[in-house]
SEVEX-855314 format. One record per residue (C-alpha): residue in one letter; y, x, z. Coordinates in steps of 0.02 Angstrom, whole numbers, plus 32768, in hexadecimal, padded with zeros to 4 digits. Each point is the difference from the previous one (the first is absolute). Layout:
REM SEVEX-855314
aYXZ...
END
This chain:
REM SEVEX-855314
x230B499C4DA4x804C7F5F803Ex80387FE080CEx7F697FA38000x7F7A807F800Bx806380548096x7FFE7F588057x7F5980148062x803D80A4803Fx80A37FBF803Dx7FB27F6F8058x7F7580778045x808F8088804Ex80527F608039x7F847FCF8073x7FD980BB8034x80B67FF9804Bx7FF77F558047x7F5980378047x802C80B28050x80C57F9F804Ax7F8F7F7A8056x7F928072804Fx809780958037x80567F4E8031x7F667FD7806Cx7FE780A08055x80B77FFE8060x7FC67F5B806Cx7F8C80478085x7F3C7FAC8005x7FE97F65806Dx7F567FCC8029x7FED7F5E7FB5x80257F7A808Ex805780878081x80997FE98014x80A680717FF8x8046803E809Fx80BD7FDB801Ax8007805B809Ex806E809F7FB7x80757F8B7F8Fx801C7FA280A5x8036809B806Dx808480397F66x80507F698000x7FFF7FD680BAx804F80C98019x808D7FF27F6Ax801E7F3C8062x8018805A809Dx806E808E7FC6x80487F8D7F9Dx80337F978090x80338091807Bx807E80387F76x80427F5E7FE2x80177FF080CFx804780B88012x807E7FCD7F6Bx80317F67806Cx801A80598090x807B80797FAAx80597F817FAFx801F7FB080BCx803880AA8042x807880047F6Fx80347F5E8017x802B801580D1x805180B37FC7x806B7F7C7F7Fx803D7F89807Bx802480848081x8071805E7F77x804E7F577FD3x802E7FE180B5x803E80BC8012x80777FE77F60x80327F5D803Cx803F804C80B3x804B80967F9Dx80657F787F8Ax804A7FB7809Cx803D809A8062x805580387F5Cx80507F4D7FE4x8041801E80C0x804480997FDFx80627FD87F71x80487F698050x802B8080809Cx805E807A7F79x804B7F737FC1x80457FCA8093x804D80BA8025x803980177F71x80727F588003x80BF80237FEFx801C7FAB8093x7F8D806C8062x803A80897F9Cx80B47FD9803Bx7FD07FE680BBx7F9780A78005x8094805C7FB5x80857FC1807Bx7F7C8032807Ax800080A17FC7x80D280137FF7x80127FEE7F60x80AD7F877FC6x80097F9D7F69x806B80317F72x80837FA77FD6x8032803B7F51x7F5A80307FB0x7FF5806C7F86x7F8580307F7Ax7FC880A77FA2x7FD17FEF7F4Cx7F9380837FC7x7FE57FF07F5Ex8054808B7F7Dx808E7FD37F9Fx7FA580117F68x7F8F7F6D8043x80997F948027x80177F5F7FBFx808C80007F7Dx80907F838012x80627FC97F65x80B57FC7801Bx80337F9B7F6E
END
């Protein structure tokens, strides 16, 4: 038996399938009298409601980037004002802590200079720099 005698059959079954997907195919779009026409009034109200949320989300986002942005400038300003009192305060220990002013406040105080000053090394004599005499 030669592929030719099953040819008919295969062509037949062919068109059974092409037939029975056409019609399954044809039974998902609803039935439309002939000359009425479609009503677009549901399609309309989806896409007009996701529009509107749509555009109350984009404006609530908007306003919270604002907020964030006032809360921004009003931390800037804050860190700015902080920057400056410390800069003032170092320049006020730094003016203390000045040897003259340290000298002044001690005389104030009582206190005389030293005339022969002397020092107190700490470190152990194991840690003491070696001298060679040669």
């Amino acid at each position: 038996m030669a592929m030719t005698s099953f040819a008919p059959a295969i062509t037949r079954s062919r068109k059974i399938v092409a037939q029975k997907s056409a019609q399954a195919a044809l039974r998902l779009v609803p039935d439309v009298a002939p000359g009425e026409k479609v009503d677009h009034k549901y399609f309309v109200t989806f896409v007009s409601v996701v529009a509107a949320v749509g555009l109350l989300l984009l404006l609530t986002i908007n306003t919270l980037l604002a907020q964030d942005a006032f809360e921004l400038h009003r931390l800037n300003q804050q860190v700015t004002m902080l920057s400056d009192q410390k800069e003032a305060l170092m320049r006020e220990i730094a003016s203390a802590s000045s040897p003259q002013k340290l000298a002044s406040s001690a005389k104030s105080l009582g206190m005389i200079e030293s005339q022969a000053p002397t020092f107190l090394d700490l470190t152990p004599p194991s840690l003491a720099p070696v001298s060679f005499q040669g």
